[in-house]
C-alpha positions as CSV (number, residue, x, y, z in Angstrom):
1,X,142.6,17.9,-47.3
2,X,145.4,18.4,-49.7
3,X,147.5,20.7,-47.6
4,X,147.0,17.9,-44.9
5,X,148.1,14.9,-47.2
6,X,151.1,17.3,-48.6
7,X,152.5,17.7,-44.5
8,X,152.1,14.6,-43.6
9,X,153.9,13.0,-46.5
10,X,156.7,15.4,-46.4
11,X,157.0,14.6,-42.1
12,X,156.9,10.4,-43.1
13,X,159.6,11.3,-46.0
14,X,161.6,13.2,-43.3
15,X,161.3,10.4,-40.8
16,X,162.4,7.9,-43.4
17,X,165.4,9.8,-44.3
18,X,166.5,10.1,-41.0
19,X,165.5,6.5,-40.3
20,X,168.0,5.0,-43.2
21,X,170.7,7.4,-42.5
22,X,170.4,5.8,-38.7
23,X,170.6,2.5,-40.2
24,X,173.4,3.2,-42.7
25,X,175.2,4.4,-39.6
26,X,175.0,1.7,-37.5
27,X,175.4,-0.8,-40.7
28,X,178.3,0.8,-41.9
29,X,180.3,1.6,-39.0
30,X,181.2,-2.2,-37.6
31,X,181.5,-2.5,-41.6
32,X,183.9,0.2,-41.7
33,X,185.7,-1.3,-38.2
34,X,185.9,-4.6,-39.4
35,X,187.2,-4.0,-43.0
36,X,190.1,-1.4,-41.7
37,X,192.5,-4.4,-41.0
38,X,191.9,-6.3,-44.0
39,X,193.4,-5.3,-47.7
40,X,190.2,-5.0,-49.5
41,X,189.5,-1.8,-51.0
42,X,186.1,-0.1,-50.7
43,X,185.9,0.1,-54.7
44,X,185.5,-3.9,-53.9
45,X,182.8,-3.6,-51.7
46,X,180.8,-1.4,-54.1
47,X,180.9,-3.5,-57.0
């Protein structure tokens, strides 16, 4: 039962990761896009 719980945390871990790495991709890309023609700098953003 403990083996079990340990796999199947580590897959919905894994899928999570992958999941918010998908998102952050598609978030940050048009970010990225829209921001290139205006003088802001990413240190900015961050802040």
């Amino acid at each position: 039962m403990k083996n079990l719980k340990k796999s199947l945390l580590s897959k919905t871990m894994k899928a999570v990761g992958s999941l918010s790495l998908f998102l952050a991709a598609i978030v940050i890309t048009p970010a990225s896009l829209g921001m290139g023609h205006q003088p802001k700098c990413p240190e900015d953003l961050l802040k």
